[in-house]
Backbone bond lengths (Angstrom), bond angles and torsions (degrees), N, CA, C in turn:
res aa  C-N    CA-C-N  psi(-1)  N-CA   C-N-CA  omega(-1)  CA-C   N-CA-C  phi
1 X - - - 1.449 - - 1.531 108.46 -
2 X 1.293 108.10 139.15 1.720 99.64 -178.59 1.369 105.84 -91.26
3 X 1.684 99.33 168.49 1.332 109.42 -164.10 1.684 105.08 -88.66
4 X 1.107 138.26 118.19 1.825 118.17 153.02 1.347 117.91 -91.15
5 X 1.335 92.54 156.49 1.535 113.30 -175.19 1.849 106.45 -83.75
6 X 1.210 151.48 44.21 0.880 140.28 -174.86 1.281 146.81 -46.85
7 X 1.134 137.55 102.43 1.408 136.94 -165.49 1.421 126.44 -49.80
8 X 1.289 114.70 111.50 1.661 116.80 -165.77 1.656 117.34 -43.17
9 X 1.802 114.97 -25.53 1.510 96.50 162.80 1.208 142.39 -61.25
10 X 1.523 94.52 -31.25 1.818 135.28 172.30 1.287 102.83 -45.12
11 X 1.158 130.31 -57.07 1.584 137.33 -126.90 1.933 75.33 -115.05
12 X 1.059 114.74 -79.49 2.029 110.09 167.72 1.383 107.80 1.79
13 X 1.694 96.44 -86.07 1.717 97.28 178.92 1.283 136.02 -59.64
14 X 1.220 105.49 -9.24 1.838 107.21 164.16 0.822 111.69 -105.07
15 X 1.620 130.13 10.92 1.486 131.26 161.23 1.643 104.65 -88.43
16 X 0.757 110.27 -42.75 2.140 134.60 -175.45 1.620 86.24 -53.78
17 X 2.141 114.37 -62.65 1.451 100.58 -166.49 1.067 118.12 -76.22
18 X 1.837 134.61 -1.37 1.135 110.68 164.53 1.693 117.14 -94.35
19 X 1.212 136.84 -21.13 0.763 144.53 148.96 1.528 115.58 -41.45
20 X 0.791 120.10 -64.82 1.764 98.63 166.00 1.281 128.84 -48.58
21 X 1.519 111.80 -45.18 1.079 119.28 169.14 1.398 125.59 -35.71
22 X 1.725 100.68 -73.79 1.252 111.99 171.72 2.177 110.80 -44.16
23 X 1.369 121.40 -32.57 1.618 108.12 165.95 1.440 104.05 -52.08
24 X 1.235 129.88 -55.23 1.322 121.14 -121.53 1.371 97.52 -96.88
25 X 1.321 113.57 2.81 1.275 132.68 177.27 1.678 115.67 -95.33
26 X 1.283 86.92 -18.18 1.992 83.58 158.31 1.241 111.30 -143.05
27 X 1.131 117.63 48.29 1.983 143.79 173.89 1.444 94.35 -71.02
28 X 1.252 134.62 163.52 1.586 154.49 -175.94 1.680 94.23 -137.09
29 X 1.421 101.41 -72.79 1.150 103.49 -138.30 1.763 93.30 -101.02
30 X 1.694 94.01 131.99 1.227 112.85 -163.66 2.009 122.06 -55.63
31 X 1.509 99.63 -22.51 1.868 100.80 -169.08 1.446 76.60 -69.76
32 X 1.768 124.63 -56.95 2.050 94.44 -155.42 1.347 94.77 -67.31
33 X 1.692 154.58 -41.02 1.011 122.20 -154.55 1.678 104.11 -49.47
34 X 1.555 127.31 -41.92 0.995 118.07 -175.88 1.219 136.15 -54.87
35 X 1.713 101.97 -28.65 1.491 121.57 162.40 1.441 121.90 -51.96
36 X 1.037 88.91 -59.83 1.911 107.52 179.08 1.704 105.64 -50.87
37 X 1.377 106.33 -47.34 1.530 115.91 -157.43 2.197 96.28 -66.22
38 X 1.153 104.84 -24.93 1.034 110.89 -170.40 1.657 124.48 -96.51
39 X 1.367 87.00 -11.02 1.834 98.00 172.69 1.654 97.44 -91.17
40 X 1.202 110.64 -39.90 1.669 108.75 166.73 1.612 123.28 -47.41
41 X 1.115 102.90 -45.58 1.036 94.31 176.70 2.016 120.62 -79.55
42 X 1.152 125.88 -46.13 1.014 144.82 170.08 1.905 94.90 -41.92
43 X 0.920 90.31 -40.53 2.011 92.41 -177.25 1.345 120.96 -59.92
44 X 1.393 101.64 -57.46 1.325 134.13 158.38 1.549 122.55 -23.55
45 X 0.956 97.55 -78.10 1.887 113.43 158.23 1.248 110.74 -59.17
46 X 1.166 141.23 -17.11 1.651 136.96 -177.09 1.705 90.03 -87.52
47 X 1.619 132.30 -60.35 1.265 126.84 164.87 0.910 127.12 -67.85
48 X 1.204 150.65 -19.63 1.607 146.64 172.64 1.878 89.09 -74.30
49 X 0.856 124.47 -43.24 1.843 121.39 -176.43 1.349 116.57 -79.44
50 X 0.927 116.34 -27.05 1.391 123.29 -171.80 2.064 104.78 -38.18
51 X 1.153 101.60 147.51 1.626 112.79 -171.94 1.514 111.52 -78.47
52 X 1.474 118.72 -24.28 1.615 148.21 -176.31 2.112 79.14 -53.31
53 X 1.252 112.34 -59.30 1.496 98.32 -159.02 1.348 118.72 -55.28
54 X 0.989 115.28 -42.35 1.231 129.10 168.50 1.813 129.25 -63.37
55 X 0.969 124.29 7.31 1.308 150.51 97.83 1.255 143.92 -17.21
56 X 1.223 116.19 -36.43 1.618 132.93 168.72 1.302 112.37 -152.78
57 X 1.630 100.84 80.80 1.502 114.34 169.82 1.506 98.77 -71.95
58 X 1.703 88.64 164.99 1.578 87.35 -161.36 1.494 161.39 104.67
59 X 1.508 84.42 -53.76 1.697 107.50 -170.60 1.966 107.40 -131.56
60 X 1.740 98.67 -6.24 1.306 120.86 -175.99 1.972 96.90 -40.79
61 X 1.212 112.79 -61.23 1.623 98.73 -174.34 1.286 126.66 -30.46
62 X 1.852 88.91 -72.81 1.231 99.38 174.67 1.559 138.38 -37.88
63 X 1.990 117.95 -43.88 1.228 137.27 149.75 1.818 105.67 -17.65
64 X 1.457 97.11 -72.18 1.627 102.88 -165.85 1.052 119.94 -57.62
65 X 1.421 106.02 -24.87 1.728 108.04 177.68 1.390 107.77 -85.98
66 X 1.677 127.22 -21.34 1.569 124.86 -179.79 1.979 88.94 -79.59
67 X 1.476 117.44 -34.91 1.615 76.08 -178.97 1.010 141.53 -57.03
68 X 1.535 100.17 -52.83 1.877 126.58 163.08 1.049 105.63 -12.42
69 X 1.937 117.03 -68.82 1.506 124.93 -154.45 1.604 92.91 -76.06
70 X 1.369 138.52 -26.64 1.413 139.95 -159.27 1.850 93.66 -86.99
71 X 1.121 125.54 -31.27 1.411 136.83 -146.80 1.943 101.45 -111.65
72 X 1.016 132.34 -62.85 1.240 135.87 129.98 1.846 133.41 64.43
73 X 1.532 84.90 -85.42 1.657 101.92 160.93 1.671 100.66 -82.45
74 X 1.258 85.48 156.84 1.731 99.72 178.18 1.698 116.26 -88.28
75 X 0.988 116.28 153.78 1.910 110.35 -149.84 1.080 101.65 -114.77
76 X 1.325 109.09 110.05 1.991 134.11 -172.68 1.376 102.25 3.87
77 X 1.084 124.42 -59.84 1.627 134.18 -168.15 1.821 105.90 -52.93
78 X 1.678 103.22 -52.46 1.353 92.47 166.67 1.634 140.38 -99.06
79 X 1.119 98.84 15.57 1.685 118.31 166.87 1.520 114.32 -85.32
80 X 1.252 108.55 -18.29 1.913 118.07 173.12 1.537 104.58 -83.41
81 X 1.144 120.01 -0.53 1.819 122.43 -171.79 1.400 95.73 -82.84
């Protein structure tokens, strides 16, 4: 599997979307799901746009799927929450 170089904002916001994720996944009360539902999305569009893709025409899929798997576990800072 090749290696990418990922850009630390890049790798942030797919840390941010799973981390929200993972809230909104044990949300109750319906106004934050809406909250949550909406930083997801806003995230979403910050990584699907990001300029990094365009960078590796081509191989862009594959990239998105090494961030995910690179991005994934939750990052010391938010495993102490």
């Amino acid at each position: 599997m090749p290696s990418y170089d990922f850009p630390d904002d890049l790798l942030h916001a797919q840390r941010a979307w799973y981390a929200t994720y993972r809230q909104l996944a044990q949300e109750a009360n319906p106004s934050q799901t809406t909250v949550l539902r909406r930083t997801l999305q806003r995230l979403s569009v910050r990584i699907a746009t990001h300029p990094y893709w365009a960078t590796i025409p081509g191989r862009a899929p594959a990239a998105r799927m090494a961030l995910k798997q690179h991005t994934w576990e939750p990052s010391p800072a938010e495993a102490r929450r």
